[in-house]
C-alpha positions in Angstrom: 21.0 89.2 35.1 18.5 87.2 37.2 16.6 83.8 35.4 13.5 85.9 35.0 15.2 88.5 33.2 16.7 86.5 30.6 13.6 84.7 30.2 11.8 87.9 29.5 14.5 89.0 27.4 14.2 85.6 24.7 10.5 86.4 24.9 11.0 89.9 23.8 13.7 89.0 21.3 11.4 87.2 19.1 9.0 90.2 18.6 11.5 93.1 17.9 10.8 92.8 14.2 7.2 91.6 14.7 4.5 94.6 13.7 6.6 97.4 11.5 4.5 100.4 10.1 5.0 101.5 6.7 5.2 105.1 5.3 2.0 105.6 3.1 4.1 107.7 0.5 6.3 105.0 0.1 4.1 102.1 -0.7 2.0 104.3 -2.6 4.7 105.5 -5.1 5.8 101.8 -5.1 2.2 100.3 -6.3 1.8 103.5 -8.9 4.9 102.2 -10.4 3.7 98.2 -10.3 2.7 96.8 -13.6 -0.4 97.7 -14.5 -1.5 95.7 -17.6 -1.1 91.8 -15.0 -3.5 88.7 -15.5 -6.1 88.1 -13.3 -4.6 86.9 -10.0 -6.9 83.7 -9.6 -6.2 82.8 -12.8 -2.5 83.2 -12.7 -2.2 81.3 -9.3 -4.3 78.1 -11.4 -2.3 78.2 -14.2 1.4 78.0 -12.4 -0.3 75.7 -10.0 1.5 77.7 -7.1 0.6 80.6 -4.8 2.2 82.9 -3.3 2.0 83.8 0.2 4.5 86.5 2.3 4.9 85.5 5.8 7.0 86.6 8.6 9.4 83.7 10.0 10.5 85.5 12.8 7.1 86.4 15.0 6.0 84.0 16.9 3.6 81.8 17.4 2.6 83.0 14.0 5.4 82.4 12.2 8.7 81.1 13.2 11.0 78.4 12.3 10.8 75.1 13.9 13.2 72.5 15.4 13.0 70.6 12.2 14.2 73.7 10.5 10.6 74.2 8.9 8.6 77.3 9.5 5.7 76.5 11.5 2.9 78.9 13.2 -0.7 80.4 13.2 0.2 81.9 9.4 2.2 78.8 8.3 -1.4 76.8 8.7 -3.9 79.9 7.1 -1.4 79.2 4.5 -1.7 76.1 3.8 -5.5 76.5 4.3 -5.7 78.8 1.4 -3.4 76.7 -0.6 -5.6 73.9 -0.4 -8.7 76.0 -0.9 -7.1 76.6 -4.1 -5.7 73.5 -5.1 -2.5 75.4 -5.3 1.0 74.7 -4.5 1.9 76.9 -1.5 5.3 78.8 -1.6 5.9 80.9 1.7 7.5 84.3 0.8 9.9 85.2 4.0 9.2 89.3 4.6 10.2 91.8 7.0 7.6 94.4 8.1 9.9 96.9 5.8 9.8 95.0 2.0 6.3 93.4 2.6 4.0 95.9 0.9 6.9 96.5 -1.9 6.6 92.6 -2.5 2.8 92.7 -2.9 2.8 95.8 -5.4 5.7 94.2 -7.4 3.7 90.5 -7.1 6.5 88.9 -5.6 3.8 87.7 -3.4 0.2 86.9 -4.1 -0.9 87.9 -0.5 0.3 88.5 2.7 -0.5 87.1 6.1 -0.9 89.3 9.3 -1.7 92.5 7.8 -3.5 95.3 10.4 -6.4 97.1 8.6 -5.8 101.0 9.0 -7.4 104.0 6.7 -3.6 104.7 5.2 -3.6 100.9 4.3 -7.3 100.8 2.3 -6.0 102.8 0.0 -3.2 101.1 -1.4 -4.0 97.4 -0.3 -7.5 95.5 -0.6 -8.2 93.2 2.7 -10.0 89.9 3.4 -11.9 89.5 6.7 -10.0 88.8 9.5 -8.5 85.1 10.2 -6.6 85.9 13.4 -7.2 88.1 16.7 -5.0 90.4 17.4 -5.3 92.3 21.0 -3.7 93.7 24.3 -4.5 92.4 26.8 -4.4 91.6 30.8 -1.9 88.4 31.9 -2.1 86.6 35.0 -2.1 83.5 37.3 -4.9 81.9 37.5 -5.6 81.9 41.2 -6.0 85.4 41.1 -9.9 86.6 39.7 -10.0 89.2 37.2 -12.6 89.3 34.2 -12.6 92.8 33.5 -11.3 96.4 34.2 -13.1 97.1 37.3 -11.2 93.6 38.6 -8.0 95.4 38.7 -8.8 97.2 41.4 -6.2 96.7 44.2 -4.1 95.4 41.7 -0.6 96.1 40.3 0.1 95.6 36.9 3.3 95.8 34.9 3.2 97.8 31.6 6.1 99.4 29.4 5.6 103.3 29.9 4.4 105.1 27.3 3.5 101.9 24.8 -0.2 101.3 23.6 -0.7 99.1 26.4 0.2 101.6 28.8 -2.6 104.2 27.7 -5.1 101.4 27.0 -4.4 100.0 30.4 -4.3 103.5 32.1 -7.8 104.6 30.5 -9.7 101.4 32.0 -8.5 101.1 35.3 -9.6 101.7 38.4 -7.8 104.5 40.6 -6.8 101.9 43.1 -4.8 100.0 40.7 -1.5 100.1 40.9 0.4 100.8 37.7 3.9 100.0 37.6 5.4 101.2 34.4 9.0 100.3 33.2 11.5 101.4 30.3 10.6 98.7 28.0 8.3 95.9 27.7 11.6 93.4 29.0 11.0 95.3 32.1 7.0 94.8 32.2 8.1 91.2 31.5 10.4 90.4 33.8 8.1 92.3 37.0 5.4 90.0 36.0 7.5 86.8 36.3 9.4 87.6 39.3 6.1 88.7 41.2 6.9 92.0 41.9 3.3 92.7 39.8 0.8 90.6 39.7 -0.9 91.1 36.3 0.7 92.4 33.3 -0.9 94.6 29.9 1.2 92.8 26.4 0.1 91.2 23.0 -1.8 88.3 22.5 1.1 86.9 20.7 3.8 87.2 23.3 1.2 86.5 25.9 0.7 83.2 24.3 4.7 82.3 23.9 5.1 83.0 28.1 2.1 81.2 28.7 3.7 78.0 26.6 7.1 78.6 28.4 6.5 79.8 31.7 4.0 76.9 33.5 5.5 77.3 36.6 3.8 81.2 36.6 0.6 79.3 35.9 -0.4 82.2 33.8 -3.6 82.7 31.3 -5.8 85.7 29.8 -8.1 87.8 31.7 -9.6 90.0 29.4 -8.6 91.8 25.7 -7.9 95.6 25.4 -7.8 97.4 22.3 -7.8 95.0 19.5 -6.6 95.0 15.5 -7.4 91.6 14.3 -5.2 90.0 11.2 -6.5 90.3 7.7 -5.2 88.7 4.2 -4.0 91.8 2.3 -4.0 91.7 -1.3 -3.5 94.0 -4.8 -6.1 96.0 -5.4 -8.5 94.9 -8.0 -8.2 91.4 -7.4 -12.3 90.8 -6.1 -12.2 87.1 -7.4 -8.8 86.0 -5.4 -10.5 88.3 -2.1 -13.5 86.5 -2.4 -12.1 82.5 -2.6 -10.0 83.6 0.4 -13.2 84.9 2.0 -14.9 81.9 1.4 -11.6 80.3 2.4 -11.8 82.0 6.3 -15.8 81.7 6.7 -15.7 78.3 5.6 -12.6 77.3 8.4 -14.5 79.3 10.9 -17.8 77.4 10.5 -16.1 73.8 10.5 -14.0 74.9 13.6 -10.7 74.5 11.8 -9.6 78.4 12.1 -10.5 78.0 16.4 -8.4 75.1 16.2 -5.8 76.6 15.2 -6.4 79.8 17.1 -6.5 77.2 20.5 -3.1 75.4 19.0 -0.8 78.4 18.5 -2.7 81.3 20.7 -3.6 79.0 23.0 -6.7 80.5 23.5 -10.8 80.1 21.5 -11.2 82.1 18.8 -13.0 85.1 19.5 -16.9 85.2 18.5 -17.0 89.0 17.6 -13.8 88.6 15.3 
């Protein structure tokens, strides 16, 4: 297996568990069966003094485990945003994308962190507004000029076939592009970093992580695809705990906290239309 390989294949190890989708009649039948006579959430959280908040420790860089054995990331710091907002203790709540929703309905967790807002979702979950962006899109080197989908013309670009990024990818381009599809996103990876393409469709998130680990590619962003930012996601009926968190976001995005953290872990400016 050649260096760039089993670079890309670290990369891609730490985002195998990193988005999972949940069936709808599942978490519905689990939050019909949730208590239903519970004290009001705020109030709960400022009589224990604690809150808790579900986070994933295995997706980086927004939420992983450190060297000092600590879990660090985009998430970790929201967290401990709200926390303080609250004058609240925070406890992270380690999920999976399978038992995160079940921990919610059965309050386990106060909230959790990196939830996608969907149709299915509204219905069973209530959201705050989005913290964090979450996008496809185009990677490259920064010697080479591309700022949008008419830029790719000429090009070849590294996708896995038949992913998201593929069709989003294969809907913008130009007919001139050159899109090399592969089995699996290692693949997509790995073609980007050995320069047999020389732009490639992923994440934000794993975009981020090769452009921390792979200088030598002198990579960055050139523009964002389809996007589903990050949202709080809470019980339904909790409007006083979804507005403090609201209050909670709008106030770190006014003082430039939350685009700190976006530059720190993303490595990249919050976006203005989030």
């Amino acid at each position: 297996m050649t260096a760039s390989n089993q670079n890309a294949t670290r990369v891609l190890h730490l985002f195998k568990t990193a988005r999972v989708t949940f069936a709808l009649a599942g978490v519905t039948a689990m939050f019909a069966f949730a208590p239903s006579a519970r004290a009001d959430a705020l109030d709960t959280i400022a009589q224990s003094g604690v809150v808790r908040i579900g986070v994933f420790e295995d997706y980086p860089p927004f939420g992983s485990i450190g060297s000092d054995m600590k879990p660090q990331g985009y998430d970790i710091d929201v967290a401990n945003l709200i926390g303080k907002s609250l004058n609240a203790k925070v406890e992270l709540v380690q999920v999976t994308g399978d038992n995160r929703m079940a921990y919610l309905a059965d309050h386990k967790a106060d909230m959790l962190l990196s939830v996608g807002q969907t149709p299915e979702r509204d219905k069973v979950i209530d959201f705050s507004q989005p913290y964090a962006p979450y996008y496809l899109a185009v990677f490259g080197p920064k010697t080479l000029v591309v700022k949008n989908a008419n830029d790719l013309a000429d090009k070849t670009v590294s996708v896995a076939r038949g992913t998201l990024e593929d069709l989003s990818v294969t809907k913008v381009a130009p007919a001139s592009a050159t899109i090399k599809r592969f089995d699996d996103p290692n693949g997509a990876i790995s073609a980007f970093l050995s320069g047999q393409a020389q732009l490639m469709v992923v994440g934000n998130d794993v975009g981020a992580t090769i452009l921390a680990r792979h200088p030598a590619n002198d990579p960055e962003q050139k523009f964002a695809l389809f996007s589903s930012p990050d949202h709080v996601g809470l019980n339904k009926n909790e409007p006083r705990l979804q507005q403090k968190v609201n209050e909670t976001i709008a106030r770190a995005r006014k003082d430039g906290t939350m685009n700190a953290i976006s530059e720190r872990w993303l490595r990249a400016p919050l976006p203005a239309n989030l």
